[in-house]
Residue, then its C-alpha position, 0 to 999 in steps of 0.5 A: x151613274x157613269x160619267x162620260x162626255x157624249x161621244x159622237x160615235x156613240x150615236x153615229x155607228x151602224x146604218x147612217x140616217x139624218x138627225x131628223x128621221x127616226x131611228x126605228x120605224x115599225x108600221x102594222x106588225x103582225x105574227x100569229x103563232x098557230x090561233x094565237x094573234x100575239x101581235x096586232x098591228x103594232x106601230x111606233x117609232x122611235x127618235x134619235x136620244x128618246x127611250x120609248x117604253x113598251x108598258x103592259x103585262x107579261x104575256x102582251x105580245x112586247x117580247x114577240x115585237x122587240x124580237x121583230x124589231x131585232x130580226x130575230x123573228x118574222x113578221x107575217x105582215x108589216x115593215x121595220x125601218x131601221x135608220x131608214x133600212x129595212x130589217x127583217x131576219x136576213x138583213x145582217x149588216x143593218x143589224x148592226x146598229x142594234x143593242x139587244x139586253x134580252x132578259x136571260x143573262x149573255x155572261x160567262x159567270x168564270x169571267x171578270x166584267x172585264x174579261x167578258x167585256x173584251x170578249x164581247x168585244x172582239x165578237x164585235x170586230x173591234x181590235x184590241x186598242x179599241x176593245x181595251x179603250x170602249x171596255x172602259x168607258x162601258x164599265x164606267x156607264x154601268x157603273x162597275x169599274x170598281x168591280x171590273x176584275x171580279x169573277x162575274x159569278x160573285x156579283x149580284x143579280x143586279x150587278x149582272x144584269x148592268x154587265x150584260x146591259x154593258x155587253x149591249x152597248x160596246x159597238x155603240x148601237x144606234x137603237x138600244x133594245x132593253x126587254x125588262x132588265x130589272x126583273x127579280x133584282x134588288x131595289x138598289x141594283x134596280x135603281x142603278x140600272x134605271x141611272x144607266x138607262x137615264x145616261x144611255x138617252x141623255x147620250x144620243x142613244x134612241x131606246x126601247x125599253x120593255x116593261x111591266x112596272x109602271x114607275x120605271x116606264x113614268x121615269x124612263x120613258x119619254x113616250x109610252x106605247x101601251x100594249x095588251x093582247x098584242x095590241x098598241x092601245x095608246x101611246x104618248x107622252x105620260x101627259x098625253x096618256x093620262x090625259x086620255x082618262x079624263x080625270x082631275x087631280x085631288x089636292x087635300x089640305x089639313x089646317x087650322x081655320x075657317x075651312x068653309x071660308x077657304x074653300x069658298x075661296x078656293x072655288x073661285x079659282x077656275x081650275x078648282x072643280x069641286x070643293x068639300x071638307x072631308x074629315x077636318x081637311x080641305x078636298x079639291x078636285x083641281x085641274x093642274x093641281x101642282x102648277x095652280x098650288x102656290x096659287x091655292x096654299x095663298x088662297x086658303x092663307x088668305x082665308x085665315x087657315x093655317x095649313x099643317x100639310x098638303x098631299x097632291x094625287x094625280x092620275x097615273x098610268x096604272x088609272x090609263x091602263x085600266x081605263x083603255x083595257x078594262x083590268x090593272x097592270x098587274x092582273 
């Protein structure tokens, strides 16, 4: 992950809004193509330095949204605000404060980074100073500065797809629209993409981040929308979410000792729900399990047993996904 001291103008760019007022507004979007309804009243907003993620299946209707949100498509109803400016297909300048990654690649593969990068950045308006000066902040945050002066045609997959995440953000957009960046990479270019990203909201940047894996939106993400059928079934914070499902967290304790004495102990905890030995180990059904869980390991110590490891399962997004539309994510 790059390393580059928060600059104002990274956030201050484009259309003005005050901190206190979203970034991106988007109330009872609507688009039908022919009998298909791909999107269904979708509303959300985003703030200033907060990456909200768009979580469902390919096919959910969250291309067709973000391709709203850009002004690309129209909508056949609803409204987008932009840091408080409407934002339809014909609002140029407003469109100014947006960073758009598509999926396809935007580079030229007979291009260094570099060269591309600077390119880019006189599409943008900047002059060759400050072209020269954001290309290398850029490639410092996407982490190829190393790399800068290679044909682009030799880079991985990966490397590519943080060069055109890179192109996204030279004219410091004050909204940075990601859809899925990381499919058909490798995991360690993955996870590098995943670090830009991290830095981008630490930065100031208001994100809006599409995908289909579930890890990525629980690391990412601080708020979730959840889509299916072009429709937001929830959103919230991965607490919120999971919260929705009702379930409890399950803790299994292998040890060494008077089982049903500790577990008897354990009872008298009020987050414990239930409390059973399953093969030799200790299986609690538990509220809060990670925060009450020195409070049980003392429990069950006090009880004389000898505890060898402990394994912790908490509902995820894939259990909420399920719960609110009735198949798994990656059906």
């Amino acid at each position: 992950m790059g390393a580059t001291a928060r600059s104002d103008a990274m956030i201050g760019s484009g259309p003005e809004a005050s901190a206190a007022s979203p970034v991106l507004q988007c109330s009872n979007l609507r688009r039908r193509f022919s009998q298909v309804e791909a999107v269904r009243g979708i509303s959300f907003e985003i703030a200033q330095g907060e990456t909200y993620g768009l979580l469902g299946p390919n096919g959910a209707g969250k291309t067709t949204t973000i391709s709203i949100v850009c002004g690309l498509l129209e909508a056949d109803a609803g409204e987008v605000l932009l840091c408080g400016q409407t934002l339809n297909t014909r609002s140029v300048a407003v469109k100014a404060a947006i960073g758009y990654v598509p999926q396809e690649l935007a580079i030229y593969p007979d291009l260094s980074a570099r060269e591309n990068l600077r390119f880019f950045a006189r599409l943008y308006g900047l002059t060759p100073a400050a072209a020269d000066a954001r290309v290398d902040e850029v490639l410092e945050v996407i982490g190829l500065t190393e790399r800068a002066r290679e044909q682009t045609r030799n880079y991985s997959g990966g490397m590519q797809r943080r060069l055109n995440i890179g192109i996204g953000l030279l004219h410091r957009p004050r909204l940075l629209i990601l859809d899925e960046p990381t499919v058909g990479v490798d995991p360690q270019s993955r996870n590098a993409i995943l670090e830009s990203v991290e830095h981008l909201s630490d930065e100031g940047m208001a994100v809006l981040y599409t995908t289909h894996y579930m890890e990525e939106a629980e690391r990412l993400c601080d708020r979730i929308g959840i889509v299916d059928l072009g429709e937001l079934k929830a959103e919230g914070t991965r607490t919120d979410l999971v919260a929705l499902v009702g379930e409890h967290d399950r803790v299994a304790l292998e040890g060494v000792g008077d089982l049903a004495l500790a577990i008897r102990a354990c009872l008298g905890l009020a987050e414990v729900q239930a409390a059973s030995v399953q093969d030799g180990a200790i299986e609690l059904i538990v509220d809060r399990a990670r925060s009450i869980l020195p409070e049980l390991l003392r429990v069950v110590a006090e009880s004389d047993v000898a505890v060898s490891s402990v394994e912790v399962s908490e509902p995820d997004l894939e259990a909420v996904f399920l719960h609110l539309t009735g198949k798994a994510l990656r059906d």
